[in-house]
Backbone bond lengths (Angstrom), bond angles and torsions (degrees), N, CA, C in turn:
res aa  C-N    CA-C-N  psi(-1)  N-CA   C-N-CA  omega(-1)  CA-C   N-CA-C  phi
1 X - - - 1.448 - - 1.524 108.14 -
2 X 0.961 121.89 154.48 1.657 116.46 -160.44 1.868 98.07 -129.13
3 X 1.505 125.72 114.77 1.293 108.15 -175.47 1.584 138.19 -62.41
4 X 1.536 103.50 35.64 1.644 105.11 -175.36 1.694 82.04 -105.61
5 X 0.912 105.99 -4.25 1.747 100.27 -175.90 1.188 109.67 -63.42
6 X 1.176 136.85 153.01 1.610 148.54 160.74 1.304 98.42 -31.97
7 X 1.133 114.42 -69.88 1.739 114.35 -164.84 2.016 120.50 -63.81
8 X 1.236 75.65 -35.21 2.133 78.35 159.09 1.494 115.06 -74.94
9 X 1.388 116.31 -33.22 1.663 100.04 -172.88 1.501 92.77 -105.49
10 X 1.145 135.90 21.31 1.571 121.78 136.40 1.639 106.88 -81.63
11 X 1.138 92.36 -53.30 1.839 94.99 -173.65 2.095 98.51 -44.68
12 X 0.985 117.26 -40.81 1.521 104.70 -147.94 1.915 89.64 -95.58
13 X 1.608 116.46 -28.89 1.253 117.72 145.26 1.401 131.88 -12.26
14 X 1.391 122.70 -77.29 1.159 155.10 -127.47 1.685 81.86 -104.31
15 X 1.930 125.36 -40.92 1.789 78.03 -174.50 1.784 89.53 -107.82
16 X 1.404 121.20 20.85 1.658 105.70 173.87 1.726 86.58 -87.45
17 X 1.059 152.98 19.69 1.402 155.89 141.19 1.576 118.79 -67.19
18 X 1.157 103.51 -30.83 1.276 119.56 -159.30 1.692 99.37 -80.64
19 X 1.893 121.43 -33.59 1.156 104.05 174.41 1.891 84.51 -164.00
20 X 1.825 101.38 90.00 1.626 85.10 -168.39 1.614 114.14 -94.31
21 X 1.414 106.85 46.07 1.478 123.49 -165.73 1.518 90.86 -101.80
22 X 1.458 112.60 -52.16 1.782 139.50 -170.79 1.571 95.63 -57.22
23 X 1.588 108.23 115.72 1.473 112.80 163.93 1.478 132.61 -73.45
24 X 0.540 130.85 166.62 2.003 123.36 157.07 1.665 107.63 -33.52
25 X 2.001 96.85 -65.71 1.141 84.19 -171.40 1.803 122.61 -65.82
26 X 1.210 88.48 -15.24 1.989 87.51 -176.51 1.335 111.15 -79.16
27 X 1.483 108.77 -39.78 1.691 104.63 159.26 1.573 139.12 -20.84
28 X 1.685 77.60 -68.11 1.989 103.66 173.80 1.457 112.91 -69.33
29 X 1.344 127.65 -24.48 1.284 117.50 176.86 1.496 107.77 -80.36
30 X 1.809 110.23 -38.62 1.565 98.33 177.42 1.657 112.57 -55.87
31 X 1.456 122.04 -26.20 1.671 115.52 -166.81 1.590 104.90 -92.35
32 X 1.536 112.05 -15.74 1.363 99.69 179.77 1.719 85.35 -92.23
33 X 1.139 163.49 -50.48 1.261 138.75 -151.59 1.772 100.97 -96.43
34 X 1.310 133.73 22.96 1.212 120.77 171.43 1.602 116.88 -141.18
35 X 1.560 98.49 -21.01 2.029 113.90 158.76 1.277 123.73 -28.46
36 X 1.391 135.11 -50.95 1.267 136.18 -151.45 1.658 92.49 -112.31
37 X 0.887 123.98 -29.18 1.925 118.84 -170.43 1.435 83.79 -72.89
38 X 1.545 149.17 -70.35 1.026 161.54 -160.39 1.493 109.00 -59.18
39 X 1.648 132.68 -30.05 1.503 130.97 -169.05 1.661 83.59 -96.71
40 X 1.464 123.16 -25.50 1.516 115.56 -163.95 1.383 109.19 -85.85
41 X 1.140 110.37 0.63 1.252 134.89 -148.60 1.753 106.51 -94.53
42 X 1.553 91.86 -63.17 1.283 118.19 -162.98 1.439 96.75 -117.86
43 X 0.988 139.01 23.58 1.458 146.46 -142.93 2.302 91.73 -82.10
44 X 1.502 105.64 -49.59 1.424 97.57 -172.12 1.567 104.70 -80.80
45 X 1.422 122.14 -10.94 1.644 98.26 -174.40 1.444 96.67 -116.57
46 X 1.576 151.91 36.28 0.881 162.53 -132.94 1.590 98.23 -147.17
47 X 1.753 121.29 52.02 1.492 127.36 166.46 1.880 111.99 -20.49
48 X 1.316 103.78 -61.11 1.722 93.01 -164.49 1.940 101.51 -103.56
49 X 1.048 95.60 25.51 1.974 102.10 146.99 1.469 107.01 9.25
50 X 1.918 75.26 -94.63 1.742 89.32 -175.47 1.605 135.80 -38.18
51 X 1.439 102.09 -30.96 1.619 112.33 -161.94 1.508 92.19 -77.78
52 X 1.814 107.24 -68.40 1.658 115.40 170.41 1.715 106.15 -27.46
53 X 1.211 129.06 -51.85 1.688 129.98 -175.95 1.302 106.77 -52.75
54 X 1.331 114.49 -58.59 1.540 109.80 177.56 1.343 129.34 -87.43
55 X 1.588 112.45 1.17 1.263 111.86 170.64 1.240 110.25 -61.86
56 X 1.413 105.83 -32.96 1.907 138.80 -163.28 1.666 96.04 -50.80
57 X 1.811 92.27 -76.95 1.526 97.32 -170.21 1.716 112.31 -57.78
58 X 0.977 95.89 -23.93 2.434 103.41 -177.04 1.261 100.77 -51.24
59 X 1.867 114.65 -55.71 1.551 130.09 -177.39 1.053 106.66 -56.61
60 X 1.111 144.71 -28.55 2.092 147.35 -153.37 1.213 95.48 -119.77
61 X 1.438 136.23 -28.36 1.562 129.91 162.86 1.517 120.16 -50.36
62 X 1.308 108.48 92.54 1.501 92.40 156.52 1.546 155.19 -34.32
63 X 1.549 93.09 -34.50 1.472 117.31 -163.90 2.159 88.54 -83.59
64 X 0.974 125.63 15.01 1.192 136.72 -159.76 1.647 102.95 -101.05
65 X 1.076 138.44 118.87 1.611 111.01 -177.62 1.456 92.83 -78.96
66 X 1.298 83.63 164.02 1.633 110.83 -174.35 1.347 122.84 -76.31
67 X 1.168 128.96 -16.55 1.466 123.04 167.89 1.919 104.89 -73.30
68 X 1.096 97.89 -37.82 1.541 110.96 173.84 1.609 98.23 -54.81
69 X 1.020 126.03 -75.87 1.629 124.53 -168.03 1.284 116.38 -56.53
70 X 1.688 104.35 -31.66 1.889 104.80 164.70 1.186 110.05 -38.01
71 X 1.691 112.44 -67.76 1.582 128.31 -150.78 1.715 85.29 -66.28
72 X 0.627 116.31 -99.96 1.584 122.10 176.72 1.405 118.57 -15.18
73 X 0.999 137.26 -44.24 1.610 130.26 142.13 1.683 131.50 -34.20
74 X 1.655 99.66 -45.62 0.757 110.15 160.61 1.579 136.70 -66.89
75 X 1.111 130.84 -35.29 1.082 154.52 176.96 1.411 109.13 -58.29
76 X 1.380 103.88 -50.35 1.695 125.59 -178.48 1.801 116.68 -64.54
77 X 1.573 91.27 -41.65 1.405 96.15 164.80 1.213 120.47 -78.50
78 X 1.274 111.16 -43.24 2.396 90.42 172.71 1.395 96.97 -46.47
79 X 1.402 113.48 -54.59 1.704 100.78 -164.99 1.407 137.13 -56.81
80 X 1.221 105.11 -22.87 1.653 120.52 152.09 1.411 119.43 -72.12
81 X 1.142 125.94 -19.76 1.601 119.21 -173.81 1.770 115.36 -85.45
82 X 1.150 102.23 85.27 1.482 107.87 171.62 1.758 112.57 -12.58
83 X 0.933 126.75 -58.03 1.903 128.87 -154.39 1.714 95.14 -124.56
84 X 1.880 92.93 72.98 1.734 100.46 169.30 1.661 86.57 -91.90
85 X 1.768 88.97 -150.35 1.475 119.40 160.91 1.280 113.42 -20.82
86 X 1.425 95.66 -80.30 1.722 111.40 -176.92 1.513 111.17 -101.51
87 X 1.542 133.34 130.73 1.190 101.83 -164.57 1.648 83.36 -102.11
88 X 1.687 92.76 157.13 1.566 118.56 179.16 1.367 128.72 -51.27
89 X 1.573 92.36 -19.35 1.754 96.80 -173.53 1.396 113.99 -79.58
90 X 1.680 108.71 -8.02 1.875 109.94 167.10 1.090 106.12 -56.06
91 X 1.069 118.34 147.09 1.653 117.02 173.80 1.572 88.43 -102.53
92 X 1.604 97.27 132.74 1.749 80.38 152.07 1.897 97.79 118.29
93 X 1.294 103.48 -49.76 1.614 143.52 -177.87 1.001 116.40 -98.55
94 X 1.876 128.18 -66.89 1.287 134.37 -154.74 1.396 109.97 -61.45
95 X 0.900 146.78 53.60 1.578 133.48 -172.76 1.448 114.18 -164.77
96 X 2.019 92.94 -22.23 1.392 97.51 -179.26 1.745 127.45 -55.45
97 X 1.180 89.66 -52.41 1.767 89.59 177.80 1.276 122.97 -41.40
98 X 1.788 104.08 -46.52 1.638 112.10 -173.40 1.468 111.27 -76.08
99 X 1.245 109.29 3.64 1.980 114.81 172.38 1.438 71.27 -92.85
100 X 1.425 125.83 -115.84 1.088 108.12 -150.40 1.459 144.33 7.71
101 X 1.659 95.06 -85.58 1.401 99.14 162.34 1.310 139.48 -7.46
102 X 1.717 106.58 -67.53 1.453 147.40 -170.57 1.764 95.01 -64.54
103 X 1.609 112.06 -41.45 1.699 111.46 -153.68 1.920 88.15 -91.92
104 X 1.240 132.12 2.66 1.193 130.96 -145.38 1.604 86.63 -127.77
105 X 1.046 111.26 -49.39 1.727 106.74 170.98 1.524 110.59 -75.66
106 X 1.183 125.60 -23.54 2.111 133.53 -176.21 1.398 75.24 -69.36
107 X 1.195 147.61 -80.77 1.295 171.06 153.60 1.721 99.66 15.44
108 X 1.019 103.95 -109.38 1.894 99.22 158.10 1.083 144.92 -30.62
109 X 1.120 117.62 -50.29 1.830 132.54 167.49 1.288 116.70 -114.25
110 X 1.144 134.37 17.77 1.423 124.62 176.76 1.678 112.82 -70.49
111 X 1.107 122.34 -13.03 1.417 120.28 167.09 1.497 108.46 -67.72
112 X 1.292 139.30 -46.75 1.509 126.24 157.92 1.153 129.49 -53.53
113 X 1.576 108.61 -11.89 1.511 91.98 151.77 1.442 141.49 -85.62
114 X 1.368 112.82 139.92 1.688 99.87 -151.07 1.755 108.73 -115.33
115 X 1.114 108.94 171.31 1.568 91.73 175.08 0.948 118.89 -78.44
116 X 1.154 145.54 9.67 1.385 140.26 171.54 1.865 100.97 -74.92
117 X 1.734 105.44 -52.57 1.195 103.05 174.41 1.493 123.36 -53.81
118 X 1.347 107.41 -47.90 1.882 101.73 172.67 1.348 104.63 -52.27
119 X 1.184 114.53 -53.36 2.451 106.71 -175.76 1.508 107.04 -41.56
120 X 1.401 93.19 -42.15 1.691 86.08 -171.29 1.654 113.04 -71.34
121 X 1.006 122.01 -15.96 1.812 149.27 -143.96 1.698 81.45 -89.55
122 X 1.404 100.02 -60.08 1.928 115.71 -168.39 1.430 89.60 -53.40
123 X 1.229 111.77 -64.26 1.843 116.42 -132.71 1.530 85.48 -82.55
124 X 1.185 133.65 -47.06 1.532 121.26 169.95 1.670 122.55 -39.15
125 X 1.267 92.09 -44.22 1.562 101.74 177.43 1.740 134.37 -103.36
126 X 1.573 102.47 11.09 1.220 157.13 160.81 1.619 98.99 50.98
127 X 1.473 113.75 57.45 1.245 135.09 157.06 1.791 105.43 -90.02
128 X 1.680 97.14 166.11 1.239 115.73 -175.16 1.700 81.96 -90.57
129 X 1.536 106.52 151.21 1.625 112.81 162.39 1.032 108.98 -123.81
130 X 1.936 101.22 140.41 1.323 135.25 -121.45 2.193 87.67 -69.29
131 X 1.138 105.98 177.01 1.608 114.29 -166.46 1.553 92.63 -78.30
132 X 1.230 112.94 -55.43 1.827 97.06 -167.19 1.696 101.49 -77.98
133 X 1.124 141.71 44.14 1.268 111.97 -172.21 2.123 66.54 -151.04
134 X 1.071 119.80 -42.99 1.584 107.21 172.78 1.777 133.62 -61.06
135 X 1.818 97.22 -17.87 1.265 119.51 151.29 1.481 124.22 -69.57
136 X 1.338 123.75 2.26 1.472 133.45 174.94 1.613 98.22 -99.17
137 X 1.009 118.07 -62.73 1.300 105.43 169.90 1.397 148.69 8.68
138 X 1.250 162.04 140.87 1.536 152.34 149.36 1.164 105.73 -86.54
139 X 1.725 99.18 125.93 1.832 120.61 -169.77 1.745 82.75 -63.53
């Protein structure tokens, strides 16, 4: 799905609603200064980890166009915000929305994510990365 589509600029709509005071850049500073307390956080019950990891590095890529790093900024920030939809402190529950979220943007833009971003995704989170995706790589 490509985000000029209807369904990306509702999706990316729907959270510049959410606070349309918050810039890009204030966005990205909230996910780079609140990303890692939150994955360290939740790091063992946190199913799509990986995707959230490289959504991370996709958003901080420059070489990324920028409507892409919006949505994905965005995305990153519900997932850091303690008191969404569902709040996180359910056990059991709390996390659901921000899968969503997370599987709904992989969903849309996951073709900008590149392997460079998954290596970084691994080695941040100091997994081996997976065999066909380490064959993308530059020896």
């Amino acid at each position: 799905m490509n985000v000029n589509d209807k369904a990306g600029q509702d999706f990316y709509a729907a959270f510049e609603a959410e606070d349309p005071s918050q810039s890009h850049a204030e966005r990205e500073e909230k996910v780079r200064s609140e990303f890692w307390m939150k994955i360290t956080r939740f790091a063992g019950r946190v199913p799509f980890i990986d995707d959230a990891v490289a959504a991370y590095y996709c958003a901080m890529d420059t070489c990324t166009p920028i409507r892409v790093r919006g949505t994905l900024l965005a995305a990153l920030a519900y997932f850091i915000m303690p008191a969404d939809m569902i709040p996180d402190a359910l056990l059991g529950l709390g996390l659901t929305d921000d899968a969503a979220v997370i599987a709904a943007v992989m969903g849309m833009l996951g073709t900008h994510i590149k392997p460079r971003h998954r290596a970084a995704a691994a080695n941040a989170l100091g997994k081996e990365l997976p065999e066909s995706e380490a064959d993308d790589q530059p020896a």
